[in-house]
Structure formats: structure tokens, C-alpha cells
MITORTI-465154 format. One record per residue (C-alpha): residue in one letter; x, y negated, z. Coordinates in steps of 0.5 Angstrom, whole numbers, padded with zeros to 4 digits, always signed. Last residue first. Layout:
BEGIN
AXYZ...
***
This chain:
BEGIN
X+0009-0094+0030X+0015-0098+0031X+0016-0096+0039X+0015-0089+0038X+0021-0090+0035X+0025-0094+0040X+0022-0089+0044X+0024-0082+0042X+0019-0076+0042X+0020-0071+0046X+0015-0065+0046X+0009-0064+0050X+0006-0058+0047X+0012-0054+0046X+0016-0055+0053X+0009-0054+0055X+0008-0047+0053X+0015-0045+0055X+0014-0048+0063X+0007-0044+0062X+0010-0038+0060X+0016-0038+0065X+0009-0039+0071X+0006-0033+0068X+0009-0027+0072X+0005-0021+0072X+0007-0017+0078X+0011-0022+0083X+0005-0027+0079X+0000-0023+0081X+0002-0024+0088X+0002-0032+0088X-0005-0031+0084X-0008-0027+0089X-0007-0032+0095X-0008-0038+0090X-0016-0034+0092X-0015-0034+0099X-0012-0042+0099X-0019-0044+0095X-0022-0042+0102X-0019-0046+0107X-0018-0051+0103X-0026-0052+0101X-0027-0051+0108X-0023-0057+0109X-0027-0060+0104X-0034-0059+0106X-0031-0061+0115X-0033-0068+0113X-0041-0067+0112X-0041-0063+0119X-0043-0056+0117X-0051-0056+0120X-0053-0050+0116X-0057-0053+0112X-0053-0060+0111X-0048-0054+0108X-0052-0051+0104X-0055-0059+0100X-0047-0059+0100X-0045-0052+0097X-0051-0053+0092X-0047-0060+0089X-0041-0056+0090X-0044-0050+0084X-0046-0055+0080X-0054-0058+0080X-0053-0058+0072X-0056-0064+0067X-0062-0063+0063X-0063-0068+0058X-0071-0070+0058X-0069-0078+0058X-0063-0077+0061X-0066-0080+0067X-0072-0076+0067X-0067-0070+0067X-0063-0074+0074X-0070-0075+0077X-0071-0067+0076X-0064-0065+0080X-0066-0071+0085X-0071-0066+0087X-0067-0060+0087X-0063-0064+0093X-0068-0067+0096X-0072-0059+0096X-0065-0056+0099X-0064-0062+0104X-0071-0061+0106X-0071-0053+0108X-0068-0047+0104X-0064-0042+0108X-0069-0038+0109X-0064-0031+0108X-0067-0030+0101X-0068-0037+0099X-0060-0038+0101X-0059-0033+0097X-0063-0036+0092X-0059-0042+0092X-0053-0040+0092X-0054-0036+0086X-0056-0042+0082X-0050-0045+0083X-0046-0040+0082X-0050-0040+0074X-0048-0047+0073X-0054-0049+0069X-0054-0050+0061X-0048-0050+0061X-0043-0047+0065X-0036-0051+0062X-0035-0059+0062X-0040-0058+0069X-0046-0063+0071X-0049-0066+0078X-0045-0065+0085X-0044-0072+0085X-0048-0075+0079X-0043-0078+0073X-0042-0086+0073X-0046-0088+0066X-0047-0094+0070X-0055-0092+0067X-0054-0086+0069X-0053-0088+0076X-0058-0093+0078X-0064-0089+0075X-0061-0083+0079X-0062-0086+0085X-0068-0090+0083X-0072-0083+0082X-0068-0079+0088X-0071-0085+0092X-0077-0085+0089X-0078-0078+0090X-0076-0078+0097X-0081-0083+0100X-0077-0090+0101X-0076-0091+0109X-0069-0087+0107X-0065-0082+0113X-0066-0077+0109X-0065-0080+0102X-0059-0082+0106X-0056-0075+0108X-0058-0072+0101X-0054-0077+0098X-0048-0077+0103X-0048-0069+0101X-0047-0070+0094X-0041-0075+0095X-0039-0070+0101X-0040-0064+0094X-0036-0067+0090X-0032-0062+0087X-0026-0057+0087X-0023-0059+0081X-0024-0067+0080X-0027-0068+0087X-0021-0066+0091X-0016-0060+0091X-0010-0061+0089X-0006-0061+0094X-0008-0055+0096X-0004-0051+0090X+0002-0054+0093X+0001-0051+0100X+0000-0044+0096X+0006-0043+0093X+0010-0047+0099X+0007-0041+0104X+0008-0035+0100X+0016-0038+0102X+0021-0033+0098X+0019-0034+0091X+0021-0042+0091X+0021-0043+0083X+0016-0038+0081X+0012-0038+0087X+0011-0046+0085X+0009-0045+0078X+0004-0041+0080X+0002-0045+0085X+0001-0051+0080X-0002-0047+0075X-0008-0045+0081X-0009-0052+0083X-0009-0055+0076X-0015-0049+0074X-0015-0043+0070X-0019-0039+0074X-0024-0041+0078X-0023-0038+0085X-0024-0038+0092X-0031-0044+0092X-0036-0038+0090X-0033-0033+0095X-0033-0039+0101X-0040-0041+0099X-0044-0034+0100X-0040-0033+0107X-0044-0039+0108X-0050-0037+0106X-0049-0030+0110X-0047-0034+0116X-0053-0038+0116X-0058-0032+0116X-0054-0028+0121X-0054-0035+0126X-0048-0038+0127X-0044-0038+0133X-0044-0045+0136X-0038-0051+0136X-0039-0053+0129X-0033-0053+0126X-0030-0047+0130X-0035-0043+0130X-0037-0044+0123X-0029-0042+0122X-0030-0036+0127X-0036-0033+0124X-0033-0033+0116X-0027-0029+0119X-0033-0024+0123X-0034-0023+0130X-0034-0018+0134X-0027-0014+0133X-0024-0019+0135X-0028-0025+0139X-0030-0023+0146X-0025-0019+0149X-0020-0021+0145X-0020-0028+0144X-0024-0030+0151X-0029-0035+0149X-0030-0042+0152X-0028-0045+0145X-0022-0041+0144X-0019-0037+0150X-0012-0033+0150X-0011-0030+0156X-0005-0026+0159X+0001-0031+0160X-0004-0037+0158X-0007-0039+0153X-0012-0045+0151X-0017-0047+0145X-0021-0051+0142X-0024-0056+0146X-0018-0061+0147X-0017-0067+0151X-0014-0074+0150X-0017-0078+0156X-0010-0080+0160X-0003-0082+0158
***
């Protein structure tokens, strides 16, 4: 089988080579975690005001609490305690747009509203006009918790100001934020905390389908600590009990006369 090749890495019986660069000689101990995914992604180290911002959004997207991802590792440390990796595996699984964001669907509509020959109010304005009227929820829009903003959110987007991380994708971004209010009739609606992450992302030139890989790769920290709490702190027994409580069994030859 010929053309299939790789740019990522290759070793031999002394070297390891990742990217063209020597793994020990020009990469451990000179470049941080955050350096070497952006490398990896995007192909390039990343400047010092692009590390820091993504650096930013990998801490905001490690942990959230109490959410499907972190109960379902719980629940996986406690019935395969020996294997970390299962635990953290089964968290993973469940992160997508529901509890990890929608931050390609963001981002898909900043990239059009770039790449659109409407002017970039009236494309924020007839995008969120078509999307409140169906009633279909903003990518990257609302939170059933922070209100009246997403305090994450807000705090990327000062961190990226503060670093010059703040050009068009940014301003489309905050642009459609506006359009949305009008929308809902004066109605605030949140920029959460991954539609920051998308407009960041585009900034930084993170590829539009690397998002939710990093999301995995920083959520599986964060389901790190949660499986070493549970060795100290176990929850997984409570949360078995509480749902043998709060789901009790009914018997369908009577539910079906109800």
C-alpha cells in the first residue's frame, strides 16, 4: 500500500522524533503540556499570547461538578477499581453538545459569518431571528445554571483581551450575542462558556474539528480527580442508593390501568 504517511512522530533505537523536533532534546523540559497539544494539532508552537488562552480554556472545560460525565466515572471507579483508565473512559463517552457544549456549532457560525457577503450585523441579526423564532437553542448561547452571564465566559474573553487574542471571530461573536437579546425582545441570553471557547479557538487557529477532541483531552483531568476522590471519598454507593429510591419500580400491568 503506497501514500499513507504520517507527520506526527517516529522513533528509533536512540531518538524519538515528534513533528520534525527531537523529543528529549527539544521538547522535554522546554515546552509545556498546553505547547505540545496546540503543536500537535495545529502543527506550529503556539505564540505566548496563544498558549495562555488556550491554556485558559483547557482549565475552564476540566470540571463542572456534578454532571452525567463525572457520576458515570464515579460509578465506574467503583465497580472496576483497578483499571483508572475504564473509569475515566466511561466519563468520556459522554461528553458532547449536551454537557460539554456546542462550541463546533458556534463556531461553524462564526466561520460563515466570515466567510458571508452580508455585512456581519445583518448576518448576526437574520441568524438569531431564524433561530428564536424556531425556538431552537443559539450554539454556544444560554446555561440552565449561570445567569445572567456565564462568569467563565466572561473571564476567557478578558483573558484573551488581555493577551490580543480578541479580533474578528471575537467581535462576530459578541456581535451575535446582541442580535440574540434583540431577538428575545431585550431578553438577555448568556455567551456560555464554550461559545467563548469557539470564537478563542478560531482566534488561535485550533482547527474547527479539533474543539471536541480537546474538550476530551481536558475533561479526562478533571474525571482524573474524581476517581481518586472516590478511593478516598466514595460517592458511587450513594448515587446507586439514591437512584434505587428515586426510581422505584412500578409494576406495568398496573401502570397500564392508570
Amino acid at each position: 500500500m503506497t501514500g499513507s504517511r504520517t507527520h506526527i512522530a517516529t522513533s528509533d533505537a536512540t531518538s524519538i522524533t515528534v513533528r520534525g523536533k527531537d523529543l528529549c532534546e527539544d521538547l522535554i523540559g522546554r515546552h509545556s503540556f498546553t505547547d505540545m497539544i496546540y503543536f500537535l494539532s495545529v502543527g506550529r508552537m503556539p505564540t505566548p499570547p496563544e498558549a495562555r488562552v488556550l491554556d485558559a480554556c483547557l482549565v475552564t472545560l476540566m470540571e463542572h461538578g456534578w454532571t452525567p460525565t463525572s457520576i458515570i466515572t464515579r460509578l465506574a471507579a467503583d465497580s472496576v477499581p483497578d483499571d483508572v483508565q475504564v473509569a475515566i473512559a466511561a466519563g468520556l463517552l459522554t461528553v458532547g453538545p449536551v454537557f460539554a457544549g456546542t462550541m463546533e456549532g458556534c463556531a461553524q457560525l462564526l466561520v460563515e459569518g466570515l466567510e458571508s457577503d452580508e455585512d456581519p450585523d445583518t448576518y448576526c441579526t437574520r441568524v438569531a431571528a431564524e433561530y428564536v423564532s424556531a425556538k431552537r437553542p443559539v450554539p454556544g448561547f444560554g446555561h440552565r445554571l449561570h445567569r445572567p452571564d456565564d462568569p467563565r465566559a466572561v473571564r476567557l474573553l478578558q483573558v484573551a483581551e488581555e493577551d490580543g487574542i480578541n479580533g474578528r471571530y471575537v467581535d462576530l461573536l459578541q456581535r451575535l450575542s446582541r442580535a440574540v437579546d434583540t431577538a428575545r425582545g431585550g431578553r438577555h441570553l448568556t455567551i456560555n462558556a464554550t461559545g467563548a471557547i469557539a470564537a478563542l479557538f478560531l482566534e488561535i487557529g485550533i482547527p474547527l474539528r479539533a474543539g471536541r477532541g480537546l474538550a476530551v483531552v481536558s475533561r479526562a483531568g478533571g474525571l482524573l480527580g474524581h476517581v481518586v476522590e472516590e478511593f478516598t471519598e466514595p460517592s458511587a454507593r450513594t448515587i446507586w442508593q439514591l437512584t434505587r429510591e428515586g426510581i422505584p419500580y412500578s409494576d406495568p400491568q398496573e401502570t397500564s390501568h392508570d
